[in-house]
Every structure is written in structure tokens, then in C-alpha cells.
Steps between C-alpha positions, in 0.01 A plus 500: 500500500204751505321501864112684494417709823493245822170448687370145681348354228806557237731274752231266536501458112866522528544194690207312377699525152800362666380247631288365186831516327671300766221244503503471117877439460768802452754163424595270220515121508706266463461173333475363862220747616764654719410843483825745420490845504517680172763729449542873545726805390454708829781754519719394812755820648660479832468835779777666638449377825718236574802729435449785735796421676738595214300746311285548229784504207578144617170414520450585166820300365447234695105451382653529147729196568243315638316464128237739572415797233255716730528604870288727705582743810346384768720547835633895582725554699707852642710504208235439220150647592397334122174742446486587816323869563873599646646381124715805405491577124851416497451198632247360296701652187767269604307193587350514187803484311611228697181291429538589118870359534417195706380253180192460661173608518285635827165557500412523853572695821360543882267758558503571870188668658579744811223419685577731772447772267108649451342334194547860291890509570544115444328561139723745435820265631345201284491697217849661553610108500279395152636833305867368591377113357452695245757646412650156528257391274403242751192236397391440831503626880400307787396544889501319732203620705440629893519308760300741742135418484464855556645607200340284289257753373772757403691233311220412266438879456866527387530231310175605309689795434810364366329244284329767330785734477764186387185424219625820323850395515465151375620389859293208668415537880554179672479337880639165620435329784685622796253480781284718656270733210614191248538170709387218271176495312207619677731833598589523187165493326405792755817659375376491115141607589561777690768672259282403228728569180554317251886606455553348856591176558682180654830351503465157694737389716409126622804526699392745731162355538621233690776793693195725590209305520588116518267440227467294140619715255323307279220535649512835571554637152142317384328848559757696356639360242347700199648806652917367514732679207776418714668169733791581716658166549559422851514145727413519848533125777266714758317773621808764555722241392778589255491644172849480325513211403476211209182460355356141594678538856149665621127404462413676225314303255646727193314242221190500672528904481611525197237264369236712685627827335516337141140388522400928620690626185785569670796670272826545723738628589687256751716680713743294743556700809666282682807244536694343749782812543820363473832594626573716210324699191593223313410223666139687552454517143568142472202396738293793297578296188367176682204678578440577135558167326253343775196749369617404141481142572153538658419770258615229169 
């Protein structure tokens, strides 16, 4: 999906367009008049992070087992920085061996911004962490903002930085919403305007919508939704409620949002980041399979 430059009156074209489409009918309908949603071939992969616990080999396996073909990096930890600026070349020789022997594909991993670094050094840290990505040959990276209102203004400088310098690489800059610098949707639309580049981006997350903010994540994707390339798939019950578990256990209304995105032009990927974490690997990847067949059921 191609995004121009961001100022005020693009998002207020943006969601005037999104909401004309919603109004006119993004369904089919039945014979009935029951309207049914029509179907879609969004790619669906499955993070690492429900497997921390036994490491990312597992993780890997265990996503495989679970039916899914592509899986994304998303939680480091001590033993596996990912493209972290600390990434050895060693390291990421290795890791990307064991990606390429996995069976599936990744096309994603966490970029984290230092922000207790100046804005010059964090550049140069961001950038460290987008050349490893691409060495990986990594489609996508994605933030997860500040939650210091006074580093707000060093974040956007950053990330204006790394969309431009990921542009070159054929690696998208993305932010979900994680509270603070990207909360829900006016935060977010702030976000956008002041990085200002069109190879920066969203990833919604309705789940944490309602963990941050408390808010519809329907709702709250109205004024962003021509700017998502990405959904990490998430349920939440309540504000700072928990996370890991089965989708349709929380509030989120996942075919009201995915409804929303198909009428903005949305084009995947669906990435499940969480399940309910079992006792073992195993029995983790069976809750991570339930998670998939419910998006395919929605999704069909």
C-alpha cells in the first residue's frame, strides 16, 4: 500500500474515504439481506512471543506445528537480542540460518528505540538495528513508541530517520499501539504527522487499545485506518487486563475491526501474538492453533 506525505487534511480524506466505504457496503448479501462479510486472503503468522520461556528454536517448531507458514520476532530476550544494536555478527549469522531452516517465513522484527540516548546516537542505534533486518532480509520493523511525554519529540525525530533510512532497504517502519507517543487514535495520528514519511506506518493492535486506553478499537482505528500494513492479533477483557489468552475470551470486536480495515484497503498481515500459555511448548502451540482457525473462520 503506497502512503503520500501526512498532513491534516490527508487524514481527514483518509477517514472520510473510510467511512463512505463503510456506509456504502464493504459486505455481500445474502438471499435473506443478512449482510456476510466477503472473504479475504490476509496472510496470518504467529510471533515468537508466547514461547519465551523455552526459547526461540521451540518457538519456531512449535509455530510450525501449529499450521502457520510465517512468524515474526517480536519478543527479545538475554539470549536472543533478534536485531538488536548489541546483535554480534555471529549471532545474526546463526539466527539467520536458523530462520532459513525453520520452514517458515518471517518478515518482521522489534525495533527498540533507546530513548535515553540523544536523538543523534539513537539514529545511529536505530539504524544499527534496520541494517541487521536487513541482513535478515526482514519486510517489516515495528516500535512500539515512548511513553515519556518528554521524549515524544525525539521519538518522531528518530523514527523520521529510520523510515527514511529503512526506504532504501526495502524495510517498512512501523508503530503499534502501546501507550503513551501511540495510545489509540488521536496519539497516533500525531504520531504519523509529525514523522511525516510515507515509509512509516501502523500495525494495529485492538487488543491493546482496550489494555492502554480502555477504548473501542473500532472506533479508534476510524482515523487511522488508511495508514495500517500490519494487525497484531491480540484480545484484551479490560484495561490492564490479560493478554494471553483465547481470542473471543476478551472484548475485542475482531469482525467489526477487521470489517473496518477491509473497507480502508487494508492488505495484512495478521499476526497472532498471543495465546493462553500452556503448561508445555506443546500444549502452547495448540491454543496458538485455536487462535488461528478462529481468524480463518472470521476471515472465510
Amino acid at each position: 500500500m503506497h502512503h503520500e506525505p501526512i498532513n491534516r487534511r490527508h487524514f481527514l480524506h483518509t477517514a472520510a474515504v473510510a467511512a463512505t466505504a463503510t456506509a456504502l457496503g464493504s459486505c455481500v448479501t445474502t438471499e435473506r439481506g443478512a449482510p456476510v462479510a466477503a472473504a479475504t486472503r490476509w496472510p496470518i503468522g504467529c510471533f515468537n512471543r508466547p514461547w519465551t520461556r523455552w526459547g526461540l528454536d521451540v518457538a519456531l517448531a512449535s509455530i510450525k506445528s501449529a499450521g502457520y507458514d510465517l512468524s515474526g520476532l517480536l519478543s527479545r530476550t538475554r539470549q536472543e537480542p533478534f536485531i538488536g544494536s548489541e546483535a554480534t555478527p555471529e549471532y545474526l549469522a546463526r539466527l539467520k540460518d536458523r530462520l532459513a531452516t525453520s520452514g517458515l517465513a518471517v518478515n518482521m522484527a522489534a525495533l527498540h528505540t533507546p530513548a535515553n540516548l540523544p536523538p543523534d546516537d539513537a539514529i545511529r542505534d536505530v539504524r544499527r538495528q534496520l541494517d541487521h533486518a536487513a541482513l535478515l532480509r526482514l519486510r517489516y520493523v515495528l516500535s512500539f513508541g515512548v511513553e515519556d511525554p518528554a521524549h515524544f519529540a525525539s521519538f518522531y525525530a528518530v523514527m523520521r530517520a529510520a523510515a527514511a533510512y529503512g526506504q532504501d532497504r526495502g524495510i517498512q517502519v512501523a508503530v503499534k499501539p502501546h501507550g503513551g507517543s501511540s495510545g489509540a487514535g488521536a496519539e497516533m495520528v500525531r504520531c504519523l504527522e509529525r514523522v511525516n514519511h510515507p515509509n512509516f506506518s501502523i500495525w494495529y493492535d485492538a487488543g491493546n487499545i482496550i489494555y492502554y486506553t480502555g477504548k473501542d478499537p473500532v472506533a479508534e482505528l476510524e482515523p487511522i485506518v488508511g495508514h495500517v500494513t500490519g494487525f497484531c492479533a491480540k484480545d484484551c477483557a479490560a484495561p490492564r487486563g490479560e493478554v494471553m489468552i483465547q481470542f473471543g475470551d476478551g472484548k475485542v470486536d475482531f469482525k467489526g475491526v477487521f470489517a473496518k480495515l477491509k473497507a480502508g484497503g487494508f492488505n495484512g498481515p495478521i499476526m497472532v501474538e498471543c495465546c493462553t500459555v500452556g503448561a508445555t511448548a506443546g500444549q502452547t502451540a495448540s491454543n496458538a492453533r485455536r487462535n488461528r482457525e478462529f481468524l480463518e473462520r472470521l476471515l472465510s
